[in-house]
C-alpha positions in Angstrom: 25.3 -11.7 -12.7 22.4 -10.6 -10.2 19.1 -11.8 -9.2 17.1 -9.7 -11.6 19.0 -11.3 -14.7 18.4 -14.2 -13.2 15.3 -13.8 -13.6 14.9 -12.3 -16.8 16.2 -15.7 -18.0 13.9 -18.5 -16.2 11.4 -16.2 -17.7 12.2 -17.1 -21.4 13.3 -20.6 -20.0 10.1 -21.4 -18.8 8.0 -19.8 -21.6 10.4 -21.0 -24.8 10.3 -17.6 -25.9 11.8 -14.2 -25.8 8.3 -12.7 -26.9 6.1 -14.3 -24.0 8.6 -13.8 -21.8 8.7 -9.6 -22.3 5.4 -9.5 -22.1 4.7 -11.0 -18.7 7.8 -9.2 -17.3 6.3 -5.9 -19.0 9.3 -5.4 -20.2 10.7 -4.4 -24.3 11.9 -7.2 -26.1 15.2 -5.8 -26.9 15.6 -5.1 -23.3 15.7 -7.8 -22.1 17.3 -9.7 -24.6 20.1 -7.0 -23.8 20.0 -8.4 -20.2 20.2 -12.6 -21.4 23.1 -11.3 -23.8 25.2 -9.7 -20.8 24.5 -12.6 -18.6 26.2 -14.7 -21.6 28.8 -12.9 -22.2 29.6 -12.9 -17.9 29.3 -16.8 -18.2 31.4 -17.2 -21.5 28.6 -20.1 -22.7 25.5 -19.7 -25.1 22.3 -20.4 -22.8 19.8 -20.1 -25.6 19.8 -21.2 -29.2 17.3 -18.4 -30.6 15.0 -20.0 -32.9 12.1 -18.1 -36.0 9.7 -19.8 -33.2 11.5 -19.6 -29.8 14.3 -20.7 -27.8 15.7 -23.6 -26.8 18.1 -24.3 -23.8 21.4 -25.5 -24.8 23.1 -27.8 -22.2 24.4 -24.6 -20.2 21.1 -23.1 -20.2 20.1 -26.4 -18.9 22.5 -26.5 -16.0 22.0 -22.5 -15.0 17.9 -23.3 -15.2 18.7 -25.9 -12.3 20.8 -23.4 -9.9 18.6 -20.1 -11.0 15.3 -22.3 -10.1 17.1 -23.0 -6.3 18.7 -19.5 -6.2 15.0 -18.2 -6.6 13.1 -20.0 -4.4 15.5 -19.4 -2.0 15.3 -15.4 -2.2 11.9 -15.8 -2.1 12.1 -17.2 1.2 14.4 -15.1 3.3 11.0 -12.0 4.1 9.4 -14.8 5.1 12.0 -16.3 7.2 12.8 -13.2 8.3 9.7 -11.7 8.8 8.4 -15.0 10.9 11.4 -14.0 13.0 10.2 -10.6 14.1 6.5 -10.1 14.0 3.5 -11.1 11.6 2.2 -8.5 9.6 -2.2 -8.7 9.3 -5.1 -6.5 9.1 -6.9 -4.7 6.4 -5.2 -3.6 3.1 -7.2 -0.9 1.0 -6.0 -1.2 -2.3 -7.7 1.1 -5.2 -6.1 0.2 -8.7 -7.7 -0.1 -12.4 -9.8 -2.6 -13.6 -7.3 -4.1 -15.9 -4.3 -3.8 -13.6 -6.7 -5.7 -11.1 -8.0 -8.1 -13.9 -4.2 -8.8 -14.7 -1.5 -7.7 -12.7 -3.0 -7.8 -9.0 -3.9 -11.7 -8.6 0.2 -12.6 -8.9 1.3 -9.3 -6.7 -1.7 -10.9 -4.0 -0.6 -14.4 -4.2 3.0 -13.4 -3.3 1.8 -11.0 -0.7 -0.3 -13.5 1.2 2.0 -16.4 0.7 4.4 -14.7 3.0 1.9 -12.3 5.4 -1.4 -14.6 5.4 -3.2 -12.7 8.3 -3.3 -9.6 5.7 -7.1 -9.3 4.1 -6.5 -7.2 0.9 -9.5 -5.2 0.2 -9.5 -3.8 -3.4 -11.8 -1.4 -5.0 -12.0 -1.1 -9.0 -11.0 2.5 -8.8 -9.6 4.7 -11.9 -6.3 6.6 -12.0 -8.4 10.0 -12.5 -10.4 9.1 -9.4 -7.6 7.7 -6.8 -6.1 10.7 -6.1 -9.1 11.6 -3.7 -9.7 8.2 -2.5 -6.0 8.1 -1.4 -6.0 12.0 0.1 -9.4 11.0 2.3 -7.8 7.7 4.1 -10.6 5.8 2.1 -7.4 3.6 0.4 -4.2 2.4 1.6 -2.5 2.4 -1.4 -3.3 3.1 -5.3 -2.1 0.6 -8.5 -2.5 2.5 -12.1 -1.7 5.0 -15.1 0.7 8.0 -13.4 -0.7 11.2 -15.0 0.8 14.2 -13.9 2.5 14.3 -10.3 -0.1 15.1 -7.5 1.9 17.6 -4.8 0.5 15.3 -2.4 0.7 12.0 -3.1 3.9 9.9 -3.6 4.0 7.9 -6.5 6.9 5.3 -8.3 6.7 4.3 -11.8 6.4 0.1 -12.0 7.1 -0.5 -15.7 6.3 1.9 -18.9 4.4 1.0 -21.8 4.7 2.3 -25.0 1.7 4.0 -27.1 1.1 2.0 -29.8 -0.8 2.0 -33.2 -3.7 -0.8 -33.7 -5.9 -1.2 -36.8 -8.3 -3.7 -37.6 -7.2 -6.9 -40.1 -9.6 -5.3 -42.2 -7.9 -1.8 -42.2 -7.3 -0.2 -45.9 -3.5 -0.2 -43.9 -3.8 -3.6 -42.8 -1.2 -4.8 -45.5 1.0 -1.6 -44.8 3.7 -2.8 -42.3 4.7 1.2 -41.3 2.3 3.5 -41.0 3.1 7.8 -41.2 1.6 10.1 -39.2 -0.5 11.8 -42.4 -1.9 8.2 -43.0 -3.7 8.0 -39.6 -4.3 11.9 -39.4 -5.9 11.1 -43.0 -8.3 8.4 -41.3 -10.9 8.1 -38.9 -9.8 7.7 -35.0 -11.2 6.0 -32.0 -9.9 8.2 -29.3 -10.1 8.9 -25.5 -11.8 12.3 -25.2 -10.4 15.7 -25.4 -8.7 17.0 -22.3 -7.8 13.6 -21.0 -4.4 12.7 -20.4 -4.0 10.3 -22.9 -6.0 12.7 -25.8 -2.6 15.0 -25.3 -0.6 11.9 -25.6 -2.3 11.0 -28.6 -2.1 14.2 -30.1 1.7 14.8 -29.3 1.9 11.7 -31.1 0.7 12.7 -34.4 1.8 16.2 -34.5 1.8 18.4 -36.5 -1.4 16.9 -37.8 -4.8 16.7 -36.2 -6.7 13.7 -34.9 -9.7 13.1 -37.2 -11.6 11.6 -34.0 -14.9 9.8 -35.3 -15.6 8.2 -31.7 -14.5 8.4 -28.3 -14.5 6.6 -25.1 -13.0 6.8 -21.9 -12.7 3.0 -21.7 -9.3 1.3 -23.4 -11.3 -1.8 -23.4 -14.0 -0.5 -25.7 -11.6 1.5 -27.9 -10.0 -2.1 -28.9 -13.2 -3.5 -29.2 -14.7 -0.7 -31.8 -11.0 -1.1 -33.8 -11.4 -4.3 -33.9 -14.8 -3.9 -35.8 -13.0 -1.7 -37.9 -14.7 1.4 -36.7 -11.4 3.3 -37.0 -7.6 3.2 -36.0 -6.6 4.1 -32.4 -3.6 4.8 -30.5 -3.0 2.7 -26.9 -1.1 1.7 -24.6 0.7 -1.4 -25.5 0.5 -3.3 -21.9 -3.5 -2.7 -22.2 -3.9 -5.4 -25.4 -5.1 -8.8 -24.0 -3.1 -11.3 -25.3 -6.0 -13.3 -26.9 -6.8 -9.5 -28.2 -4.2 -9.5 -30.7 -4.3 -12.3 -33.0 -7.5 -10.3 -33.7 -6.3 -7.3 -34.8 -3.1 -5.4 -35.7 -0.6 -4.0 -33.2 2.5 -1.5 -33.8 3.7 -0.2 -37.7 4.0 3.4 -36.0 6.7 4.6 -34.0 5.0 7.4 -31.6 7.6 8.2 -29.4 5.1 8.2 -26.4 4.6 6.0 -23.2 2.8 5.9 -20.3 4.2 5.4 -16.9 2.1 2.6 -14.8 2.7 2.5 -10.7 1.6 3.0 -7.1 0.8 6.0 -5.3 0.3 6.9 -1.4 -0.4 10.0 0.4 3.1 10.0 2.9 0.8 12.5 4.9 -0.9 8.9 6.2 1.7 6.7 7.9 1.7 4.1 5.6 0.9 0.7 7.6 2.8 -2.7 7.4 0.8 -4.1 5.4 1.1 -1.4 2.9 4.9 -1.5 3.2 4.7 -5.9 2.4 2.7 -4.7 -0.4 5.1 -1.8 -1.7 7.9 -4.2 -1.0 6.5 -7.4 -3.1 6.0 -5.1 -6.0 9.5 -3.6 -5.9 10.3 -7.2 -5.8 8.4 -8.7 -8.7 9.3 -5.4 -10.9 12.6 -5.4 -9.9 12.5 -2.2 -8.4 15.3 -0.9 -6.5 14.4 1.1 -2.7 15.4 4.4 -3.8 
């Protein structure tokens, strides 16, 4: 048993639900039903009754939920503790990260960061993952949150979590009904795509070879490529963690295996020495990702 487990399960616990609870840890369903099943079998007892609609705590699950929620709040306390011991970290943070990650992922990375270091003043600019690379090279940002395309030789970067590329088709798709999808079938049909020479066109591509992407629109903008699917102005393929959950009672998600994902994380140039507060920062999101240090 270890913390991260530990986690994984006051996750579904709190949620009711294996499915909510992979998708705010960013995490597969299988995989971390894989992690509730080892904890199980460590504890010899049944946790969670798994239900067509959820899950429900048995009376162990119950007990564990109490002692997890105490074992939690006290690992989150020790930095601080220990931190309040030493020396208090403050001053500016310059973060650059996407607008989605900083739509969605930054406002619970922030809250823990200032919770423990509240003389920190985070700074972030709405920055893309094509663009950081400079911003990060020139001193302009601290530290850069997004899509890891290929390695830069001089920034450092670690992968967060990974997200599969996934197939989406409007509900009123002529494959709407169909619940698996070939390759031919969306070579066959008209594509909303990012534009050629992007890293995610080649993703999209390797995805459906050896057939060609019949590309009837493009956009640089994952937002707007859901929104035009979503009319039904063709199929796309995107990464999975970028579908609002709202988004997808609207349309239709997965049916195609592609065998691709995309790797979202930070980046730093280690030519800058990285300040404290970029370290706290670094440090809560190995934290919250369960990340290990090396």
């Amino acid at each position: 048993m270890n913390s991260i487990q530990l986690e994984y399960f006051l996750a579904v616990a709190r949620t009711g639900s294996f499915t909510a609870a992979a998708r705010q840890l960013y995490l597969s369903q299988p995989a971390l039903s894989k992690q509730i099943h080892l904890l199980e079998e460590e504890l010899c007892a049944v946790l969670l009754i798994r239900r067509p609609h959820g899950a429900v705590l048995t009376a162990e699950g119950r007990k564990l939920m109490e002692r997890a929620e105490e074992i939690s709040a006290l690992m989150k306390a020790i930095p601080l503790e220990i931190n309040e011991l030493h020396h208090t970290v403050s001053g500016e943070l310059r973060i650059a990260c996407g607008t989605f990650l900083s739509r969605r992922i930054m406002p619970g990375l922030l809250k823990r960061l200032l919770e423990r270091y509240p003389k920190i003043s985070p700074r972030i600019r709405e920055i893309g993952s094509r663009e950081q690379p400079e911003h990060l090279l020139d001193g302009e940002s601290d530290i850069g949150l997004g899509m890891l395309r290929t390695p830069h030789p001089h920034l450092s970067s670690r992968p967060i979590f990974r997200s599969d590329l996934v197939l989406i088709r409007s509900r009123r798709s002529d494959l709407a009904d169909k619940k698996r999808v070939t390759k031919k079938e969306i070579a066959e049909r008209r594509l909303v795509s990012y534009p050629p020479g992007s890293a995610m066109y080649e993703a999209v591509c390797r995805a459906l070879e050896p057939y060609q992407p019949n590309v009837f629109m493009e956009s640089a903008s994952s937002t707007t490529i859901i929104e035009l699917v979503k009319e039904d102005f063709g199929h796309a393929l995107v990464p999975d963690y970028l579908i609002e959950p709202e988004t997808r009672a609207e349309i239709i998600v997965g049916g195609f295996a592609s065998g691709e994902t995309v790797a979202i994380g930070y980046q730093y140039c280690p030519e800058r020495q990285l300040s404290p507060q970029a370290k706290a920062f670094i440090a809560v999101i190995h934290e919250t990702y369960g990340l290990t240090d090396a």
